[in-house]
Each structure stands twice: as structure tokens, then as C-alpha cells.
Jmol script that loads the backbone (N, CA, C; Angstrom):
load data "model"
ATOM      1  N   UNK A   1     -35.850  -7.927  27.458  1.00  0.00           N
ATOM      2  CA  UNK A   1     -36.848  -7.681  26.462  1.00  0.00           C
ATOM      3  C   UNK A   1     -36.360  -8.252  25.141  1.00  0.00           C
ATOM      4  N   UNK A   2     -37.369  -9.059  24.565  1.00  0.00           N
ATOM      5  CA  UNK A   2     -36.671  -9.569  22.851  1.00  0.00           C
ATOM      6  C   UNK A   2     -37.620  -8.643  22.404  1.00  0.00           C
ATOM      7  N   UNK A   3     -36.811  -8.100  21.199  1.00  0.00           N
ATOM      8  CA  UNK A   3     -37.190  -7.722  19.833  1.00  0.00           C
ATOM      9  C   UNK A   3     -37.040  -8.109  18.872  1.00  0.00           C
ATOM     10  N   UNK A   4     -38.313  -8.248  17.906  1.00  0.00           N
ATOM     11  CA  UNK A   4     -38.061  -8.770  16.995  1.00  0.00           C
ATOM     12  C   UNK A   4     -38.241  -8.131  15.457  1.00  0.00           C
ATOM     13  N   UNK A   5     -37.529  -8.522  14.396  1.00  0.00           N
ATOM     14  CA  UNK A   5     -36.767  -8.168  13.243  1.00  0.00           C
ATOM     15  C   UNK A   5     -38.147  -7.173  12.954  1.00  0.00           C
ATOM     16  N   UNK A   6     -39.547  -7.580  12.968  1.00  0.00           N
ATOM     17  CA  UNK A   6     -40.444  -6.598  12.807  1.00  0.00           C
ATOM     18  C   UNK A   6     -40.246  -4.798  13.122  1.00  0.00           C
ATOM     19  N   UNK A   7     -40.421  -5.974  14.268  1.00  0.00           N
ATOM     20  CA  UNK A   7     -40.476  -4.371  15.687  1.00  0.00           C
ATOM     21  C   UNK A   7     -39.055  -3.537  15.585  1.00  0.00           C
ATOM     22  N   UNK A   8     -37.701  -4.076  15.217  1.00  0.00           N
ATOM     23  CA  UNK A   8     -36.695  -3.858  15.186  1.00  0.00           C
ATOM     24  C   UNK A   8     -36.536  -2.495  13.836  1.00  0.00           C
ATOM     25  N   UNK A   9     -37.313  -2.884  12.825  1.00  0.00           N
ATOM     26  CA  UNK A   9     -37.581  -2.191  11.181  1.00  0.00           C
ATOM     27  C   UNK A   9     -38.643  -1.768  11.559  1.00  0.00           C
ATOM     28  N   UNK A  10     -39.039  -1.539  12.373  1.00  0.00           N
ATOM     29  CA  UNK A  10     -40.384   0.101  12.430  1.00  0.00           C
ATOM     30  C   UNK A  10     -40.233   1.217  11.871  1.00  0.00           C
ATOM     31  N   UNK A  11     -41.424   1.704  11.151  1.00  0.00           N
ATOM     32  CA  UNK A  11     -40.943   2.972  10.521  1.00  0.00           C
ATOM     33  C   UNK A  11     -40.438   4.203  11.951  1.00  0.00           C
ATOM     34  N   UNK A  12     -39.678   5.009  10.990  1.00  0.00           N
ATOM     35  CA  UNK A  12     -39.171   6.129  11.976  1.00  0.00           C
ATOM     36  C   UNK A  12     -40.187   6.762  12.838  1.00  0.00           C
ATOM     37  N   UNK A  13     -41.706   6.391  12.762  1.00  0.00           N
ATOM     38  CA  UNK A  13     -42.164   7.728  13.258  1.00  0.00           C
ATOM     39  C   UNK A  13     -43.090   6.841  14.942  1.00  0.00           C
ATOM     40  N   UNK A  14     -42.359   5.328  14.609  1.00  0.00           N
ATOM     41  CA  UNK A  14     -43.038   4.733  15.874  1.00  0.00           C
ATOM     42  C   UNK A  14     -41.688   5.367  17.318  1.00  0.00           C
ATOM     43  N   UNK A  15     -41.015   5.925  16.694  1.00  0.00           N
ATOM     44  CA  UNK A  15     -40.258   6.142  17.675  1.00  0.00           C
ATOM     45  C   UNK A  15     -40.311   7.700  17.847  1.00  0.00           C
ATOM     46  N   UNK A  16     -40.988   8.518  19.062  1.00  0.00           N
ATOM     47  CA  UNK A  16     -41.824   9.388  18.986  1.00  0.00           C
ATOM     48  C   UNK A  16     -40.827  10.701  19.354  1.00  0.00           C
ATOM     49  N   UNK A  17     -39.625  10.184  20.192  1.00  0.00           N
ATOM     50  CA  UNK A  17     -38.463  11.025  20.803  1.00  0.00           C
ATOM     51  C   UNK A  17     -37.266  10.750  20.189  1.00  0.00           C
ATOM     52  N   UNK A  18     -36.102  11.553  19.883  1.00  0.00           N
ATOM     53  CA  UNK A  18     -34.880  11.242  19.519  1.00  0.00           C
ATOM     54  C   UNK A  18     -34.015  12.465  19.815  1.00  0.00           C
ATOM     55  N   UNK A  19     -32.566  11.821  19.833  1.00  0.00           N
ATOM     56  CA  UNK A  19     -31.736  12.819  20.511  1.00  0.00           C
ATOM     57  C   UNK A  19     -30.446  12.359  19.832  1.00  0.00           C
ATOM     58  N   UNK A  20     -29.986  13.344  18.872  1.00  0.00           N
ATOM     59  CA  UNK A  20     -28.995  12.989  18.004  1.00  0.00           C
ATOM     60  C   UNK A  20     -28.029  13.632  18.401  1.00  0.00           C
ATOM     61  N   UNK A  21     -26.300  12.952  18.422  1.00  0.00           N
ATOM     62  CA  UNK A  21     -25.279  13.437  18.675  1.00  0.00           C
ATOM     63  C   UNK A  21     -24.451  12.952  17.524  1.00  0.00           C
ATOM     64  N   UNK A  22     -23.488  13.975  17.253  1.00  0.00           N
ATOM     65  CA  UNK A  22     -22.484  13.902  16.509  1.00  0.00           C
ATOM     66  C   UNK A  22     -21.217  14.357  16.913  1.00  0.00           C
ATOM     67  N   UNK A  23     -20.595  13.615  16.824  1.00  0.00           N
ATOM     68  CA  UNK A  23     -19.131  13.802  17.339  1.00  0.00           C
ATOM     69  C   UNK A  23     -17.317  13.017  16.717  1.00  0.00           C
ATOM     70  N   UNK A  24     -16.641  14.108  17.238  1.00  0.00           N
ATOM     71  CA  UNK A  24     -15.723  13.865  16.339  1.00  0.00           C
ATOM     72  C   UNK A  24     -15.214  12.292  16.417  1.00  0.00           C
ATOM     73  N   UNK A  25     -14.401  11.618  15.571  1.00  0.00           N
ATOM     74  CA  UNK A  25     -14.169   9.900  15.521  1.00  0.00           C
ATOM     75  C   UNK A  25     -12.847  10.283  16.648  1.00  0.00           C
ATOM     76  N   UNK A  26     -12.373  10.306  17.757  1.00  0.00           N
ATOM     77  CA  UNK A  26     -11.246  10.253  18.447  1.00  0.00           C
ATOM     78  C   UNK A  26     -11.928   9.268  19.312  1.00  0.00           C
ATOM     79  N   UNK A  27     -10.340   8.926  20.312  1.00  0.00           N
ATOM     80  CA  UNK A  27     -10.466   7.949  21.407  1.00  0.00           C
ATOM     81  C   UNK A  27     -12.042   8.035  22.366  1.00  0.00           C
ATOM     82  N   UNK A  28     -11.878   9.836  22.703  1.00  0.00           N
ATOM     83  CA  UNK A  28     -12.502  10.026  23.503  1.00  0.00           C
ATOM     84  C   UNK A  28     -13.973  10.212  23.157  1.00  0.00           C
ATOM     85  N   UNK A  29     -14.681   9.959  21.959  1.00  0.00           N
ATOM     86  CA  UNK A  29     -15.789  10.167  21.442  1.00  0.00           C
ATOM     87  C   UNK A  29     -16.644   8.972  22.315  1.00  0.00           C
ATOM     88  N   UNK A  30     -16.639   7.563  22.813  1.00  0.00           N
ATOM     89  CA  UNK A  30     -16.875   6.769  23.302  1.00  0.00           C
ATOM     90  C   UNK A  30     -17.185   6.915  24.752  1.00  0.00           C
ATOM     91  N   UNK A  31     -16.140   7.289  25.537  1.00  0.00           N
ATOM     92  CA  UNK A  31     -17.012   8.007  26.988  1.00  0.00           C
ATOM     93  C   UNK A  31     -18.122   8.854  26.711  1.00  0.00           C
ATOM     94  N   UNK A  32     -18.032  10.358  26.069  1.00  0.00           N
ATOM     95  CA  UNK A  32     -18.919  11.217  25.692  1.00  0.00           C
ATOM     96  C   UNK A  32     -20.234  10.800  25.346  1.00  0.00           C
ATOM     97  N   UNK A  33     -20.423   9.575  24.078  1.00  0.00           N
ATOM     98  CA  UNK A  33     -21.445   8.960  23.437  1.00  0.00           C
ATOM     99  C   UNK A  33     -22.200   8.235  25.282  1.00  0.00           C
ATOM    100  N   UNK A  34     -20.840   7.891  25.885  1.00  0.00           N
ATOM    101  CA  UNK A  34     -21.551   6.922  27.164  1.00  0.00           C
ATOM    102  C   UNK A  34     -22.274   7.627  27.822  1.00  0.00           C
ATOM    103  N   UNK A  35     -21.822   8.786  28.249  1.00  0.00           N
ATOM    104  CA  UNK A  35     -21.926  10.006  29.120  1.00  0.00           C
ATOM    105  C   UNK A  35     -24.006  10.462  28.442  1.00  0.00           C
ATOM    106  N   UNK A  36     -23.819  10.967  27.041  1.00  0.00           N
ATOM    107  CA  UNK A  36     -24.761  11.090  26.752  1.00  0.00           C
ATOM    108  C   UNK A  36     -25.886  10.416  26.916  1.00  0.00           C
ATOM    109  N   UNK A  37     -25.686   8.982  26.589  1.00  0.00           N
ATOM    110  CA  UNK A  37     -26.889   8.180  26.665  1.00  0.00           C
ATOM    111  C   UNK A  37     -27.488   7.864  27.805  1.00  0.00           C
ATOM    112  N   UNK A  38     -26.344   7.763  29.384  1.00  0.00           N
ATOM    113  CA  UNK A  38     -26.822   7.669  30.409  1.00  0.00           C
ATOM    114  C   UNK A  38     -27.640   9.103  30.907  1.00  0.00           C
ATOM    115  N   UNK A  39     -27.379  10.289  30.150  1.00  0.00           N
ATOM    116  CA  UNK A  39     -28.140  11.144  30.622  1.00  0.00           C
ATOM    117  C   UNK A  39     -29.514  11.333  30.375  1.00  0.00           C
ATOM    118  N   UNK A  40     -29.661  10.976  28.218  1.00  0.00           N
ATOM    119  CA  UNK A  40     -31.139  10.539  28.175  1.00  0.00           C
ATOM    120  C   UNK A  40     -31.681   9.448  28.655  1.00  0.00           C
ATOM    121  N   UNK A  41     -31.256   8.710  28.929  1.00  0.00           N
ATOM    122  CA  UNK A  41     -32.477   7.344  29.248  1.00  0.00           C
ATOM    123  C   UNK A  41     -33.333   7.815  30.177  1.00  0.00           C
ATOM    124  N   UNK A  42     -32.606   8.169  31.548  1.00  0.00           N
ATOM    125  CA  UNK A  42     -33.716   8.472  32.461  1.00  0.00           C
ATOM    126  C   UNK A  42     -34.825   9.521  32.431  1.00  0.00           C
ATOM    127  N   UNK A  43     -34.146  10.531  31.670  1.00  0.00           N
ATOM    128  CA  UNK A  43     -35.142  11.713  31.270  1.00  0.00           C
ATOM    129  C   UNK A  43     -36.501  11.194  30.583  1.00  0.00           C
ATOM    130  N   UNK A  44     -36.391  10.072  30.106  1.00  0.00           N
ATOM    131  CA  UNK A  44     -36.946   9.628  28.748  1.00  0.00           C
ATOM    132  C   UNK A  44     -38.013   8.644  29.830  1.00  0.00           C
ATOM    133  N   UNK A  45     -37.768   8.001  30.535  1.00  0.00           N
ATOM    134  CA  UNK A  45     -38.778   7.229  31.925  1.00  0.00           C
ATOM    135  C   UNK A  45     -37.844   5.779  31.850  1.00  0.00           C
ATOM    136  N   UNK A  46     -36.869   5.914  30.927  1.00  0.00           N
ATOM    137  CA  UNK A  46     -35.952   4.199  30.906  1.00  0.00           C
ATOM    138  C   UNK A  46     -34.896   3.812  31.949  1.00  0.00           C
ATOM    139  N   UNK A  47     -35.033   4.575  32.985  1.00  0.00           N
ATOM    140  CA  UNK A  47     -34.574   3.935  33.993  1.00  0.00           C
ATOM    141  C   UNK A  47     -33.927   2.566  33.977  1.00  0.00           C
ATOM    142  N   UNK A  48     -34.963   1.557  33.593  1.00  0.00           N
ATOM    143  CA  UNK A  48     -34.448   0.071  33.795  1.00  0.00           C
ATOM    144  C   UNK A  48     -33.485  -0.049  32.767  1.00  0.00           C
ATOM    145  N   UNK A  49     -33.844   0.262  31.392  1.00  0.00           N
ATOM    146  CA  UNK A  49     -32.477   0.177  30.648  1.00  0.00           C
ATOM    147  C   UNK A  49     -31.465   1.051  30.096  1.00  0.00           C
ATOM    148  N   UNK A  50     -30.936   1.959  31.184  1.00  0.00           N
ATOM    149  CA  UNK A  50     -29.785   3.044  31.191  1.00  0.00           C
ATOM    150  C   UNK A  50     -28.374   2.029  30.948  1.00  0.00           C
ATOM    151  N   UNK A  51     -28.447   1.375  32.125  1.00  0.00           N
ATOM    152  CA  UNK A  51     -26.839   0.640  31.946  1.00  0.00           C
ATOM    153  C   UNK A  51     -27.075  -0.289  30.333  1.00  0.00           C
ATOM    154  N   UNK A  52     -28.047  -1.119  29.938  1.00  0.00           N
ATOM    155  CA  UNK A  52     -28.401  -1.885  28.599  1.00  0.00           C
ATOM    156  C   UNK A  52     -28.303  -0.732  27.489  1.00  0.00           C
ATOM    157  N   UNK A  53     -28.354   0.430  27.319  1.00  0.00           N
ATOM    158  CA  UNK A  53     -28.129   1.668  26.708  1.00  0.00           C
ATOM    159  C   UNK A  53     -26.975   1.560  26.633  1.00  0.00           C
ATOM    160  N   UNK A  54     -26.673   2.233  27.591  1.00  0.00           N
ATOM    161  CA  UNK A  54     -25.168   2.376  27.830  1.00  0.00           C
ATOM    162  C   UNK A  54     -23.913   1.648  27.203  1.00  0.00           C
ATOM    163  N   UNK A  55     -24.110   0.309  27.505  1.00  0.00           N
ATOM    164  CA  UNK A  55     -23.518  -0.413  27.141  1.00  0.00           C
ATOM    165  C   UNK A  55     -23.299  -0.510  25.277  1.00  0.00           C
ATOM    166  N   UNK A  56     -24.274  -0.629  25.069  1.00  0.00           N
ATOM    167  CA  UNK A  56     -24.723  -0.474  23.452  1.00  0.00           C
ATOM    168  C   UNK A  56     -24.037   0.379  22.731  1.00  0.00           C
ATOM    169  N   UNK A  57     -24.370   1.526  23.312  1.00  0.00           N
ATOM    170  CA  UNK A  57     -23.642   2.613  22.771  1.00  0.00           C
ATOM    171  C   UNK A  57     -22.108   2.548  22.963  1.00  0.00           C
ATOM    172  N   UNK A  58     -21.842   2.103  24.043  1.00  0.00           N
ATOM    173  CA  UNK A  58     -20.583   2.207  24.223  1.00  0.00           C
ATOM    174  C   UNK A  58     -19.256   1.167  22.978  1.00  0.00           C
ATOM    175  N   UNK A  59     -20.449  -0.446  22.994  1.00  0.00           N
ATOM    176  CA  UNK A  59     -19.529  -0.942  22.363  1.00  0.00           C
ATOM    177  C   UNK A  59     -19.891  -0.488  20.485  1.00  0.00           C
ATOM    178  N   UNK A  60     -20.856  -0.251  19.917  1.00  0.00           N
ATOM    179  CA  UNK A  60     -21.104   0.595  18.480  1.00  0.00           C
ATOM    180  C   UNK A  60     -19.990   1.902  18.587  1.00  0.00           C
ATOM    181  N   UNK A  61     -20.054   2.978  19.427  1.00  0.00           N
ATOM    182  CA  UNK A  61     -19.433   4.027  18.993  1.00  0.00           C
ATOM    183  C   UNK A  61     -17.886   3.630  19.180  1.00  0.00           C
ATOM    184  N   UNK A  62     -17.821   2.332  20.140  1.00  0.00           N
ATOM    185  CA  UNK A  62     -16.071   2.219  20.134  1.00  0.00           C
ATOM    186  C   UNK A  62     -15.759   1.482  18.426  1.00  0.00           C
ATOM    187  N   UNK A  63     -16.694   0.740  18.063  1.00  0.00           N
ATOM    188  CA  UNK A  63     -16.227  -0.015  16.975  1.00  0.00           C
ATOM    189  C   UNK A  63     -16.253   1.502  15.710  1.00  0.00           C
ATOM    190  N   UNK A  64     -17.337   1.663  15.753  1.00  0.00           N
ATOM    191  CA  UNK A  64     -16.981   2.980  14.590  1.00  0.00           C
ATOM    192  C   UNK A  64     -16.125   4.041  14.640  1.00  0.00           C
ATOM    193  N   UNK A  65     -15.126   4.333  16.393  1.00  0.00           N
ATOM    194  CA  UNK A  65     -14.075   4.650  16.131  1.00  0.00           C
ATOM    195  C   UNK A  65     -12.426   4.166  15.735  1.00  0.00           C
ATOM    196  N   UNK A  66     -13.053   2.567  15.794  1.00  0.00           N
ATOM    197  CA  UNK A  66     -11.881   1.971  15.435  1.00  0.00           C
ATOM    198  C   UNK A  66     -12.093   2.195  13.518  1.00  0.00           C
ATOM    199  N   UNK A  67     -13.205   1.976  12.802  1.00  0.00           N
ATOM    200  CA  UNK A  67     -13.348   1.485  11.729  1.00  0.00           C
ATOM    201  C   UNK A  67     -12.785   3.100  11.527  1.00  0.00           C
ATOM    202  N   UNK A  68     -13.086   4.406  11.497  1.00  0.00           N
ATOM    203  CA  UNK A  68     -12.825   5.423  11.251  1.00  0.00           C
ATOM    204  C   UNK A  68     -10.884   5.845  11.292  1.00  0.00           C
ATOM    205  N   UNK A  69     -10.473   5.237  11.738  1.00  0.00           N
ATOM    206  CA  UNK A  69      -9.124   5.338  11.848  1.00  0.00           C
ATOM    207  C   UNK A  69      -8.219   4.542  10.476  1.00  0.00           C
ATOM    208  N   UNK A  70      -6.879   5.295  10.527  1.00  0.00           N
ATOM    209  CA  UNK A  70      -6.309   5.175   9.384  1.00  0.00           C
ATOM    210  C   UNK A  70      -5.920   4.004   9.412  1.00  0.00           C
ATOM    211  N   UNK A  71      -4.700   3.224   8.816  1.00  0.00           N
ATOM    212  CA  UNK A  71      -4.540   1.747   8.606  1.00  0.00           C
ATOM    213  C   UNK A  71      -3.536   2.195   9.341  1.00  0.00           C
ATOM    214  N   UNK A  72      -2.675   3.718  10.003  1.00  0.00           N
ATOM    215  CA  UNK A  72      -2.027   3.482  10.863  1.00  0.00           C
ATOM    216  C   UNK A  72      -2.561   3.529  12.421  1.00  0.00           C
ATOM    217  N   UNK A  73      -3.827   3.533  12.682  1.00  0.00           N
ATOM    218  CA  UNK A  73      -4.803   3.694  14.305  1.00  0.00           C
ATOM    219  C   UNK A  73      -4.445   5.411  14.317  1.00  0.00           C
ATOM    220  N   UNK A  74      -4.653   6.222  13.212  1.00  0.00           N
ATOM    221  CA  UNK A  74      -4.654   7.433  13.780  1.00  0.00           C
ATOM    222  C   UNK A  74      -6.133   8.254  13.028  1.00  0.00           C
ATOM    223  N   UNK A  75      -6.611   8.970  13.580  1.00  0.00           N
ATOM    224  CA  UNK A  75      -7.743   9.577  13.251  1.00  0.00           C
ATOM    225  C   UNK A  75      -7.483   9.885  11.636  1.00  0.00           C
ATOM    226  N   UNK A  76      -9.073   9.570  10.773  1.00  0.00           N
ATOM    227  CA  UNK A  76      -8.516   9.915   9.575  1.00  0.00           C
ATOM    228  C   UNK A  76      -9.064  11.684   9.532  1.00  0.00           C
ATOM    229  N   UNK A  77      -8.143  12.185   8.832  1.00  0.00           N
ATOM    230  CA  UNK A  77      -8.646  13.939   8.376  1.00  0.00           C
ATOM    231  C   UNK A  77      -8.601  13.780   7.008  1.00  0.00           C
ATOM    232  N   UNK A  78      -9.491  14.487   6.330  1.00  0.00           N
ATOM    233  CA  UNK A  78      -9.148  14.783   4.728  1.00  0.00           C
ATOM    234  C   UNK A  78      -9.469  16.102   4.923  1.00  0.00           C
ATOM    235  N   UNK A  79      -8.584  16.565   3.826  1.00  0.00           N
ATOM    236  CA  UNK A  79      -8.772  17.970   3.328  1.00  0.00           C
ATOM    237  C   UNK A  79      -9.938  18.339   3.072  1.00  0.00           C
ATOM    238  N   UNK A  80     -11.053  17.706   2.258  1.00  0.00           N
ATOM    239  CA  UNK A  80     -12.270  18.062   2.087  1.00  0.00           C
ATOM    240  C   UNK A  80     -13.378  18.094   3.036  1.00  0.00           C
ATOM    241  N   UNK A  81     -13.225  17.002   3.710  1.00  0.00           N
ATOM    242  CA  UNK A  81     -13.985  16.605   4.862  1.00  0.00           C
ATOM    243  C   UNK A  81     -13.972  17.078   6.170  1.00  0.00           C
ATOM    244  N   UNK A  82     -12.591  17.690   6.877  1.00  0.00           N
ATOM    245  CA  UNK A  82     -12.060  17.801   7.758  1.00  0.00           C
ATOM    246  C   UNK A  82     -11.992  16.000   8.498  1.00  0.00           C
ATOM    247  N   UNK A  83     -11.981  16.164  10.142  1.00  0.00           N
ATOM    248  CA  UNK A  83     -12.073  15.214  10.551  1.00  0.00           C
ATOM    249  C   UNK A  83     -13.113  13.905  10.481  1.00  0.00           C
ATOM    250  N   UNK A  84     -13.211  13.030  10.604  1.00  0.00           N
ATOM    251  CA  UNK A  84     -14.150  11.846  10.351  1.00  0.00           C
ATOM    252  C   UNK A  84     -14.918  12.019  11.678  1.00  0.00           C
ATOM    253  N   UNK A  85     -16.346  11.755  11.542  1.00  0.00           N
ATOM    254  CA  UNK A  85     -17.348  12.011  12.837  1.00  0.00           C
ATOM    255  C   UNK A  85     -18.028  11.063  12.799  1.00  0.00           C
ATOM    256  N   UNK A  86     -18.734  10.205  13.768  1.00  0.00           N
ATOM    257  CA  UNK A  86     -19.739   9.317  14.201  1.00  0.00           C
ATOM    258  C   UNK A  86     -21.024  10.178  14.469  1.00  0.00           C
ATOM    259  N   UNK A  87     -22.094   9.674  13.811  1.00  0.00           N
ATOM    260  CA  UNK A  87     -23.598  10.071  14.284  1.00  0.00           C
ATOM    261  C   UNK A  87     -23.903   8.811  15.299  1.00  0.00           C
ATOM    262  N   UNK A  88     -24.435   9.594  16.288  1.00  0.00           N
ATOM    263  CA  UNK A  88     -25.529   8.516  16.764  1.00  0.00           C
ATOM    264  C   UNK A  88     -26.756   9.209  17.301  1.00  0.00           C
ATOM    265  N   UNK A  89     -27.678   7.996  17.049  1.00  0.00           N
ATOM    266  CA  UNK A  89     -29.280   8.885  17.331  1.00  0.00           C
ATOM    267  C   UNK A  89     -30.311   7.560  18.462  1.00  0.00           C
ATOM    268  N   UNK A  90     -30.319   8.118  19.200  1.00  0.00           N
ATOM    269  CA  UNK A  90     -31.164   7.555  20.259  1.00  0.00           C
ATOM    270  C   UNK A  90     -32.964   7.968  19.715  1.00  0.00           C
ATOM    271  N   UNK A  91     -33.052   6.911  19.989  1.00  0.00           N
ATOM    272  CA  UNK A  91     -34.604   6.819  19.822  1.00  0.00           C
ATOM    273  C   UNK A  91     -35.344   6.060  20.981  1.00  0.00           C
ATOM    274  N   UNK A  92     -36.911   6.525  21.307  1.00  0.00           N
ATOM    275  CA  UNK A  92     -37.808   5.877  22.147  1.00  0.00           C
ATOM    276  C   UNK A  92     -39.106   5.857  21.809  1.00  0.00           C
ATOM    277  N   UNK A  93     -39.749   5.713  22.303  1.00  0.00           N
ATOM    278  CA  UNK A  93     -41.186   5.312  22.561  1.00  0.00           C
ATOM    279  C   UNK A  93     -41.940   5.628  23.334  1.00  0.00           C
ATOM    280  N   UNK A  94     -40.902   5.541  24.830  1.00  0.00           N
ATOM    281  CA  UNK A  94     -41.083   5.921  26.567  1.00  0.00           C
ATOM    282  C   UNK A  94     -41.200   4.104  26.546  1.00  0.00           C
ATOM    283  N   UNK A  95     -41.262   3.318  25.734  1.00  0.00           N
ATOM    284  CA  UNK A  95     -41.057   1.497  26.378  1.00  0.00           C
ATOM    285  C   UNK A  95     -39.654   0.967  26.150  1.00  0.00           C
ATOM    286  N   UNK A  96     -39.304   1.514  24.626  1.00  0.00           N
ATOM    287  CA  UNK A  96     -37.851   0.514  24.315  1.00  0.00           C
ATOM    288  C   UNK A  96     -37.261   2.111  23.747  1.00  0.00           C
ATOM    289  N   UNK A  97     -36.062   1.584  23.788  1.00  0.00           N
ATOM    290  CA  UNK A  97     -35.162   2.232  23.140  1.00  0.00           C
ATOM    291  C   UNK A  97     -34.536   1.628  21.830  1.00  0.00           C
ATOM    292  N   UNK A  98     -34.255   2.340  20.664  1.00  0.00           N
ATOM    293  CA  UNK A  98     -32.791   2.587  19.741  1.00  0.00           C
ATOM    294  C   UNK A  98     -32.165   2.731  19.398  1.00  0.00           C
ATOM    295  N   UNK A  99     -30.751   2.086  19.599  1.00  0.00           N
ATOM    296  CA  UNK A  99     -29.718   2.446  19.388  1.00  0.00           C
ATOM    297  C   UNK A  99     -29.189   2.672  17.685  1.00  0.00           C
ATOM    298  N   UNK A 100     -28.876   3.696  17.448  1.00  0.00           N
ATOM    299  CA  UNK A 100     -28.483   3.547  15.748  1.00  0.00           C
ATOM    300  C   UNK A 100     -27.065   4.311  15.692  1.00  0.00           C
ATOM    301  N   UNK A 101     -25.969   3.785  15.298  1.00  0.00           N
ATOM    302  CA  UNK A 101     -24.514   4.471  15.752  1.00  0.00           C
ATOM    303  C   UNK A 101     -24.055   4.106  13.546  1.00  0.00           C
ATOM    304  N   UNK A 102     -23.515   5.006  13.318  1.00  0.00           N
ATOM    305  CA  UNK A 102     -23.020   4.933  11.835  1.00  0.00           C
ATOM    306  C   UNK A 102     -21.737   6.137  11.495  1.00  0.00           C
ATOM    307  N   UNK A 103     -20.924   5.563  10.956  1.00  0.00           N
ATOM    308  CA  UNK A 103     -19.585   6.672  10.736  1.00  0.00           C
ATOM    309  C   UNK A 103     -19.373   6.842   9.000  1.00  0.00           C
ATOM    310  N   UNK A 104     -18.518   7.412   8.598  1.00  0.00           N
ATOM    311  CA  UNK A 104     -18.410   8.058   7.427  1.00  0.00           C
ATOM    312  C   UNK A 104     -17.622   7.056   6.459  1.00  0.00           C
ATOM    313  N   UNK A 105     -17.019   6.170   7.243  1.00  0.00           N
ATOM    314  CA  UNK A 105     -16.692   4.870   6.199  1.00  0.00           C
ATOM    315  C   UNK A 105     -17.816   3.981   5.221  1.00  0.00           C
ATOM    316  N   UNK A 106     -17.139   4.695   3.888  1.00  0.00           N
ATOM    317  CA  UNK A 106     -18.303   3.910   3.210  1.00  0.00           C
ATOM    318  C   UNK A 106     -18.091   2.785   2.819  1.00  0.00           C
ATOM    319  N   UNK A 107     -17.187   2.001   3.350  1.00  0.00           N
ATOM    320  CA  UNK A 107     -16.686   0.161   2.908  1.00  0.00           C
ATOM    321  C   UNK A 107     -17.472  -0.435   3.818  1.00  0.00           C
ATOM    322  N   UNK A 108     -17.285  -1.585   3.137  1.00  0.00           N
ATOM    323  CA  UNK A 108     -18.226  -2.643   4.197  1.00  0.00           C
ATOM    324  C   UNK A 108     -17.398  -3.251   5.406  1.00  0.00           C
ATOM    325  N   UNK A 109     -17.914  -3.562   6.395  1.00  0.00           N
ATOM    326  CA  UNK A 109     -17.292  -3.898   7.448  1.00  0.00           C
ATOM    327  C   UNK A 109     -16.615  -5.314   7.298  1.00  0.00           C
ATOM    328  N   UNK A 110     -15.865  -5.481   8.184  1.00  0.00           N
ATOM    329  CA  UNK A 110     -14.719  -6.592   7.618  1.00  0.00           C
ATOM    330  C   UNK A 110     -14.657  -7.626   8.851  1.00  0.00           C
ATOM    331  N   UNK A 111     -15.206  -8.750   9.043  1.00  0.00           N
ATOM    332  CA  UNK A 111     -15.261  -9.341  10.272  1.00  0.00           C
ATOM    333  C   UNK A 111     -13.378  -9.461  10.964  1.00  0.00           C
ATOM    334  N   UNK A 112     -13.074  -9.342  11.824  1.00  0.00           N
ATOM    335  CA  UNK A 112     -12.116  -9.717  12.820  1.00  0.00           C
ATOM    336  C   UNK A 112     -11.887 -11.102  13.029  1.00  0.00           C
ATOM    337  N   UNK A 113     -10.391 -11.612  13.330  1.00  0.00           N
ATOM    338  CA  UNK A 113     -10.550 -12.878  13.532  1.00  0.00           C
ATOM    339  C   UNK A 113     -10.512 -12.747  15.165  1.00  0.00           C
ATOM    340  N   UNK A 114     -10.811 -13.612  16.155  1.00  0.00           N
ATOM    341  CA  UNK A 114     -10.699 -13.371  17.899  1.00  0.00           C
ATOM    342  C   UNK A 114      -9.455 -13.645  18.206  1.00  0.00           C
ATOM    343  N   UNK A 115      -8.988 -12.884  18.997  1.00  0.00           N
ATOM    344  CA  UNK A 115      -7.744 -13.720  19.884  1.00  0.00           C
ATOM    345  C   UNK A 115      -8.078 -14.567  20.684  1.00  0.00           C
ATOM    346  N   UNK A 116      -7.223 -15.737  21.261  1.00  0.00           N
ATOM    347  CA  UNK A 116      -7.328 -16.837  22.051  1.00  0.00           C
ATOM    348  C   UNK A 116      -7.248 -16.242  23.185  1.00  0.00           C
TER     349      UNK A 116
END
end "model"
wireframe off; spacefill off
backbone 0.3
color backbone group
């Protein structure tokens, strides 16, 4: 299915179902987020795109637990805050799905160079 930048920026209310999780920024927040999404899709009639879900979620909530970690790879805690948490909120229609994954880092993201 293409989507496009239109359809992509729909207001919130074309998407009629949603199912928000929040969870703490650790290793294991990324299975859980997986775990979750494969459980709504099908409930939802998206069958065909559970694993395309899945996947999505999987690689967003792994990157926002990397970005959430200290400059030494360890979970950040602040005193004020407690631990650092990832939202993510699934959205539908019953045709397409949305993926929307966002963490508590308020810097801008920093491209990576690839390994060979």
C-alpha cells in the first residue's frame, strides 16, 4: 500500500481506533512494543499487515531506545523524571494503520554514519 504525504498528515480524528502504550526506555521495551502490536492488528481486522506493523514498531521503538540512553548505552534516570519512557500509539481506520513511536529526548536526531 503507498501512502501519501496527504493521507500520511490526516487529522487525528480520520483515525477512528487507537491503542496507546507507554513503556519504560530499557532493552526489553522493543519485544513488548512487538508483542503489543501483533496483538492489536488482528483485533482491529489488519490481518494482512500484522508482520508490516510489527516490523515498524519494532525498528522506531528500538531506535528510541537507543536515542534514550546515556552517552554511556545505559538507561537514562533523572531525579525529576524518574526513568526515560517511549510512547507509542497505534492508530486505524479498520484499512491502514499508524505507526507513531516518540521518546523524551528533546534534541534533534543525529543521522549515523553505516558500517561497511
Amino acid at each position: 500500500m503507498v501512502v501519501t504525504c496527504e493521507q500520511a498528515a490526516a487529522p487525528m480524528t480520520a483515525w477512528t481506533v487507537q491503542s496507546v502504550l507507554v513503556i519504560a526506555a530499557l532493552p526489553t521495551a522493543t519485544p513488548c512494543a512487538r508483542l503489543h502490536a501483533r496483538t492489536i492488528a488482528p483485533e482491529w481486522g489488519l490481518h494482512d499487515l500484522v508482520d508490516t506493523i510489527e516490523l515498524i514498531v519494532s525498528e522506531l521503538v528500538t531506535n528510541a531506545v537507543k536515542d534514550s540512553m546515556d552517552h554511556d548505552e545505559r538507561p537514562r534516570f533523572a531525579n525529576e523524571h524518574g526513568l526515560a519512557c517511549i510512547h507509542l500509539r497505534l492508530s486505524t481506520d479498520r484499512h491502514a494503520a499508524l505507526v507513531e513511536v516518540w521518546d523524551e529526548n528533546l534534541g534533534l536526531p543525529e543521522p549515523a554514519r553505516a558500517d561497511g
